[in-house]
matplotlib code that plots the C-alpha trace (Angstrom):
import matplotlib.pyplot as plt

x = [110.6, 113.6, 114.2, 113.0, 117.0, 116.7, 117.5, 117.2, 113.9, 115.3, 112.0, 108.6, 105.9, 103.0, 99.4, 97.8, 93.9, 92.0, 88.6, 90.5, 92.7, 96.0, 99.6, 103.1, 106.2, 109.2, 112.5, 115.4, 119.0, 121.1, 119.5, 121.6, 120.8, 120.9, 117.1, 118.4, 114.9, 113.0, 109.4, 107.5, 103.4, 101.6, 97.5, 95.7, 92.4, 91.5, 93.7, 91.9, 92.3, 95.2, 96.2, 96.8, 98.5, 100.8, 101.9, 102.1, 104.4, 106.4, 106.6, 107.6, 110.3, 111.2, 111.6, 113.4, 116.1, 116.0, 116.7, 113.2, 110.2, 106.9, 103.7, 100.7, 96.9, 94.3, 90.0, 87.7, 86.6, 87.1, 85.4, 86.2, 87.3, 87.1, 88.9, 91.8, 91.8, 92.0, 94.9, 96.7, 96.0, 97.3, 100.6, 101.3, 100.7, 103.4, 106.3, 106.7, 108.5, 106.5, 103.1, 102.0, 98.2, 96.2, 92.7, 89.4, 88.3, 90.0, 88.4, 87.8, 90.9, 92.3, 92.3, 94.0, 96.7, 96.9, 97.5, 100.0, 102.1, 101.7, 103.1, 106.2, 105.5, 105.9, 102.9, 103.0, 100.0, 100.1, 97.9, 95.2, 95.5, 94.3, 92.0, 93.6, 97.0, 99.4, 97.3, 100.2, 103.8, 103.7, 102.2, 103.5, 101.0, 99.3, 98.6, 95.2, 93.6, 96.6, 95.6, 91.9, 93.2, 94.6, 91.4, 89.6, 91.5, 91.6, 88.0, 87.7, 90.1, 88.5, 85.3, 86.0, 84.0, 80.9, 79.5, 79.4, 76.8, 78.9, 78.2, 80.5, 81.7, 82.7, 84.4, 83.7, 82.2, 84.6, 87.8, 90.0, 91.0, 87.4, 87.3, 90.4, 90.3, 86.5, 87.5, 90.2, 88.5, 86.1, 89.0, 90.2, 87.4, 86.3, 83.2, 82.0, 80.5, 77.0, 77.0, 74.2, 76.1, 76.4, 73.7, 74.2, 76.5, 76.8, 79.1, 80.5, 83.5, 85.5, 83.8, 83.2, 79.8, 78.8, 79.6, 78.0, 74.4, 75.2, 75.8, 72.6, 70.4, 72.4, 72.0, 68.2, 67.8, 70.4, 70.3, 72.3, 75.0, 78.3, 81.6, 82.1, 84.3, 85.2, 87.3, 89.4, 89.6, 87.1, 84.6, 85.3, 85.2, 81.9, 80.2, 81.5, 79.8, 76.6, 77.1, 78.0, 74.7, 72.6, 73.9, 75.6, 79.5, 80.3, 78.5, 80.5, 84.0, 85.7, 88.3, 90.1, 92.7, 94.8, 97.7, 97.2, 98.1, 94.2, 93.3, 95.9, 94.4, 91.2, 92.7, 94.2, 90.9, 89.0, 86.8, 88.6, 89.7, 92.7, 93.6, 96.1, 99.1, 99.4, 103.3, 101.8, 105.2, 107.2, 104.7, 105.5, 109.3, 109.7, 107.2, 109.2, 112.6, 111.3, 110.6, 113.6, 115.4, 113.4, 114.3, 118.2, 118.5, 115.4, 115.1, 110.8, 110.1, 107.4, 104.9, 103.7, 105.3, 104.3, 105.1, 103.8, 101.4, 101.1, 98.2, 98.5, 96.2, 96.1, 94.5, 96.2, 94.4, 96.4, 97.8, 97.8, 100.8, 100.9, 102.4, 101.0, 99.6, 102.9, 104.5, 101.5, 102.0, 105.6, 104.7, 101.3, 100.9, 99.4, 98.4, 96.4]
y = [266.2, 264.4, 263.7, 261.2, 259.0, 257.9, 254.1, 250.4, 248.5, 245.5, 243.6, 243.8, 245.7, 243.7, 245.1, 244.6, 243.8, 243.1, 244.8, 248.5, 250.9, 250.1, 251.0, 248.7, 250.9, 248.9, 247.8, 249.8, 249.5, 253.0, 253.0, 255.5, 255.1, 251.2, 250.4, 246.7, 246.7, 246.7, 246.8, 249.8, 249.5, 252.8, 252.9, 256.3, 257.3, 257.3, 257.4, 260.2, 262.8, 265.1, 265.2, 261.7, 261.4, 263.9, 261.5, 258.6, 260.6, 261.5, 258.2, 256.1, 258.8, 258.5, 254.7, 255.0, 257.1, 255.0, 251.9, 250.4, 248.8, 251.0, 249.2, 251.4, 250.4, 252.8, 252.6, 253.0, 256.3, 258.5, 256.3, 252.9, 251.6, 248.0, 248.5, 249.3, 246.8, 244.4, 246.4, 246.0, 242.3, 242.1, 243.8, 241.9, 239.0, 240.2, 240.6, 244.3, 245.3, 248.9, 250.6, 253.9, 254.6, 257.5, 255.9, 256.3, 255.5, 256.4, 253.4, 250.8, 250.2, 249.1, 245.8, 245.4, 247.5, 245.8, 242.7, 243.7, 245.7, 241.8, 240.3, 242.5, 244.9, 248.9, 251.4, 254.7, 256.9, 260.0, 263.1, 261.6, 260.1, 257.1, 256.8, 256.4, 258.2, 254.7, 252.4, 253.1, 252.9, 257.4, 259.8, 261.9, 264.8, 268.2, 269.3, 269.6, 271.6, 273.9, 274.6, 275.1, 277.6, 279.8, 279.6, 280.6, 283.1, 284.5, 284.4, 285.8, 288.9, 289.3, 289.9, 293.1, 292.9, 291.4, 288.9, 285.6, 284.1, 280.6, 277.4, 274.8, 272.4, 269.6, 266.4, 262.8, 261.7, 259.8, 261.0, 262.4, 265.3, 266.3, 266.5, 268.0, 270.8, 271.6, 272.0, 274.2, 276.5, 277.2, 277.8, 280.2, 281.9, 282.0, 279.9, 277.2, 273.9, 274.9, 278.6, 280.0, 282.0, 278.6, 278.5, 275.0, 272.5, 269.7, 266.5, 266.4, 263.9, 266.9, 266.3, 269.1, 267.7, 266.7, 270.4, 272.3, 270.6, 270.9, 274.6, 275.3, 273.5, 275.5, 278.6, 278.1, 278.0, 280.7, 282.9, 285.6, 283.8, 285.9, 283.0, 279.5, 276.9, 274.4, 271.4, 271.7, 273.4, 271.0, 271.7, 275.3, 275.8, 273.5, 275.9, 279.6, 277.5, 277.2, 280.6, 282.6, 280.4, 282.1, 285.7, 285.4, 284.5, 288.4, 288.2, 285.3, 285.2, 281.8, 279.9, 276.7, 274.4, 271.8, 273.6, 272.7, 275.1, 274.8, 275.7, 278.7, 279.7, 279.7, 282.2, 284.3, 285.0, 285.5, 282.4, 281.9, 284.2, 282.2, 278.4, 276.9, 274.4, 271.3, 269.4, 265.7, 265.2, 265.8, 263.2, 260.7, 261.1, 261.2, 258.1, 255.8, 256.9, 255.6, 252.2, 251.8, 252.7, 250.3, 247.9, 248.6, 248.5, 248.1, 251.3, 252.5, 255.9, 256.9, 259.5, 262.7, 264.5, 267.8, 268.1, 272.1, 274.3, 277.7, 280.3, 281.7, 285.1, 288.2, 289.7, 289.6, 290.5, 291.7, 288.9, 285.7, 284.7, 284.6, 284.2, 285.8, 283.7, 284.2, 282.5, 280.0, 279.3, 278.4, 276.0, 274.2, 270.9, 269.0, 271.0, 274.3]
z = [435.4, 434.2, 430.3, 428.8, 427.5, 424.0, 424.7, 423.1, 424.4, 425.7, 426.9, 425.3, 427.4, 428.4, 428.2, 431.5, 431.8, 434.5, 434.1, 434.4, 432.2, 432.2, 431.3, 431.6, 430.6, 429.9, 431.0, 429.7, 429.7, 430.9, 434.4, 436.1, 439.6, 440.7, 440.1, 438.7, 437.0, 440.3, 439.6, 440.7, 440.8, 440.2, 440.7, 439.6, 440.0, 436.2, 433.4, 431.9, 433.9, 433.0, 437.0, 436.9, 433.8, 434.7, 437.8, 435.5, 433.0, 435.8, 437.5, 433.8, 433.4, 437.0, 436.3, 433.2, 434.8, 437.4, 436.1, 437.3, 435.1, 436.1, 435.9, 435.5, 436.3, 436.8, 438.0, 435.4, 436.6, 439.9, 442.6, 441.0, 444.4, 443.2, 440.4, 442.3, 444.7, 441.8, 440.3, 443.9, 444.0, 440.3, 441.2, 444.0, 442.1, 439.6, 442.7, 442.9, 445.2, 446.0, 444.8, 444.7, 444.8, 444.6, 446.4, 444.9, 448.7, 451.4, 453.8, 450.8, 449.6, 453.1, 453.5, 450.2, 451.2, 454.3, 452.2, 450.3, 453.0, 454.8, 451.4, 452.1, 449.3, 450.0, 449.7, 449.5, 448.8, 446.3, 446.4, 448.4, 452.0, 453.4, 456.4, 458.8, 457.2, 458.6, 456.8, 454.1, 454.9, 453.6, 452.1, 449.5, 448.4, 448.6, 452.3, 451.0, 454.3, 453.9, 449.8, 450.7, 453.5, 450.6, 448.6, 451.2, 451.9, 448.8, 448.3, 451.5, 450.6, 447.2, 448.6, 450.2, 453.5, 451.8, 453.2, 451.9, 450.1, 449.5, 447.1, 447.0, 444.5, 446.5, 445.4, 446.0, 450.1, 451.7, 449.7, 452.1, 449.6, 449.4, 452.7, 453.8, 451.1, 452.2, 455.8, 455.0, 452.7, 455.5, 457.9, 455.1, 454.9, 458.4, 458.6, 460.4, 458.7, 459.4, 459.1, 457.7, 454.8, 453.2, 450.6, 449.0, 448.6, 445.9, 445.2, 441.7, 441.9, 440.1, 436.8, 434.7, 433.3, 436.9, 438.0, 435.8, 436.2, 439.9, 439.5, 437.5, 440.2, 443.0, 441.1, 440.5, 444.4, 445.5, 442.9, 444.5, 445.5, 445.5, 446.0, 444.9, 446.2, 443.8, 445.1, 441.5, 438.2, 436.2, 438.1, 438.4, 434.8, 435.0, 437.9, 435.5, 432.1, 434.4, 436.1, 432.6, 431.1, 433.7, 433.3, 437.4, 436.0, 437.2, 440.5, 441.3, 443.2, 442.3, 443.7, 442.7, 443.4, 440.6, 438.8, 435.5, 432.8, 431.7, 435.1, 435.3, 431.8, 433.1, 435.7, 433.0, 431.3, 434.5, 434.3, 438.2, 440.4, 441.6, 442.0, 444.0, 442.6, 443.2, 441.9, 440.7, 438.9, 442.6, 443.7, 441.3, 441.2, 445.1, 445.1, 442.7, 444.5, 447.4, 446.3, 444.6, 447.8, 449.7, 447.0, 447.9, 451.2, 452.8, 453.7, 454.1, 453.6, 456.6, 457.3, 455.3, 452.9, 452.0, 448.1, 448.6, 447.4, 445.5, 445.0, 441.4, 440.7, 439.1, 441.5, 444.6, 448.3, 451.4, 453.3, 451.1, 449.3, 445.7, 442.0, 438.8, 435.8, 434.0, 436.7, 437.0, 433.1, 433.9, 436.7, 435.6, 434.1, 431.4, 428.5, 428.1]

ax = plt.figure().add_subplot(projection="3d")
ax.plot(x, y, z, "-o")
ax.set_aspect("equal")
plt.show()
């Protein structure tokens, strides 16, 4: 992620409220790269979550080098659909000339996209994908099917030959990531959606909290469950508290995806087996190029853009790529 320039404020920064979280960075002189002070709109999820800070960090300093004023609006919490379609309505209203969103809903948050890509202004979606994917001008994130491959994989590989006995941490219904990263765990591992050696499956919306009571209640029915998938690392370290709480943590093979250095930590000390990496801050700065281009010269950015993957263990298995925890330590982000 670029360095942050020591440089003279020149404009105040305005809080932005609108029944949500929100962050405005500021204009700054030394812009290196023609951004002329464009205005760049950037809509998380939450503001809480260290995934989504990470893009927010990465998109301010992205501006900042850039020359461009980012303004930063986020839901409530992760599912706050209408949250974010005021924070679109409210950047429109302030003339930016792009946003990127990471949707809470995949199929909510269309028709305010659709009014704003009708008001001329750019979207582009981070991490998680509309529905359908050219509802937004691009995409910029995680091939999310192809990162739940390589957990399944490796879950696959680390159990040996046993057979399966598989709970699953899933995220939020109707968030494409949710649902791309299930389906491609079960490609990984070679199941079908209603094979029989899934033994329970639970929503938590990624929270830790929400994971951990959903891993006691799946526990108390399947007690001799061998693999969990978790659709990211809170909610892995949710399902080991519950697991370790019940005297099953060692039974358990458990994979992840996120990439933050908690997360490859967590992977260190053998709460997870393995998690795959996710690059937020690639998100973020490829995002905010793009609208400042667009801002230029018109030019749109189009389609999906695979930011990449990586699956960090230290305990490898024939056939699936992967990188140590040292090398994980070196890549993560947020803080540990």
């Amino acid at each position: 992620m670029p360095s942050r320039k020591s440089v003279r404020v020149t404009a105040m920064c305005c809080a932005l409220t609108v029944g949500l979280t929100s962050v405005a960075a500021c204009n700054r002189d030394g812009g290196s790269s023609g951004g002329d002070g464009v205005k760049v709109g950037l809509i998380t999820k939450t503001d809480t979550n260290p995934f989504f800070v990470k893009i927010r960090e990465a998109a301010k300093a992205q501006a900042d080098a850039k020359g461009a004023n980012l303004v930063a609006l986020a839901g409530k919490f992760d599912g706050d659909n209408e949250g974010q379609v005021a924070a679109i309505e409210n950047l429109v209203s302030q003339g930016v000339k792009g946003i990127l969103i990471t949707p809470n809903s995949s199929t909510g948050i269309l028709a305010a996209i659709k009014k704003a890509r009708d008001a001329g202004v750019v979207v582009i979606a981070l991490d998680t994908a509309t529905e359908p994917a050219d509802a937004v001008d691009a995409t910029f994130a995680t091939d999310n099917t192809e990162a739940g491959r390589l957990q399944g994989a490796w879950v696959k590989g680390a159990l040996a030959g046993a057979a399966p006995k598989l709970l699953m941490l899933d995220g939020t219904a109707g968030s494409t990531v949710s649902d791309f990263r299930h389906k491609g765990f079960l490609q990984g591992i070679g199941l079908t959606e209603n094979a029989p050696e899934i033994a329970g499956t639970e929503n938590t919306n990624g929270d830790q909290t929400k994971a951990q009571t959903a891993m006691e209640n799946l526990l108390q029915r399947v007690p001799d469950a061998n693999a969990l998938y978790t659709i990211n690392e809170p909610a892995a370290a949710g399902g080991y508290q519950a697991a370790k709480k019940a005297g099953k943590a060692a039974q358990l093979t458990i994979g992840s995806i996120d990439g933050s250095c908690a997360g490859v930590d967590n992977v260190k000390k053998g709460m997870i087996g393995a998690t795959v990496l996710q690059f937020p801050a690639k998100m973020a700065q490829q995002g905010v190029d793009a609208v400042v281009a667009f801002a230029k010269d018109g030019t749109k950015p189009s389609g999906f853009v695979n930011t990449g993957s990586q699956l960090v263990t230290d305990k490898p298995v024939a056939g699936v790529d992967s990188k140590d925890t040292a090398w994980g330590a070196q890549n993560c982000w947020g803080q540990a």
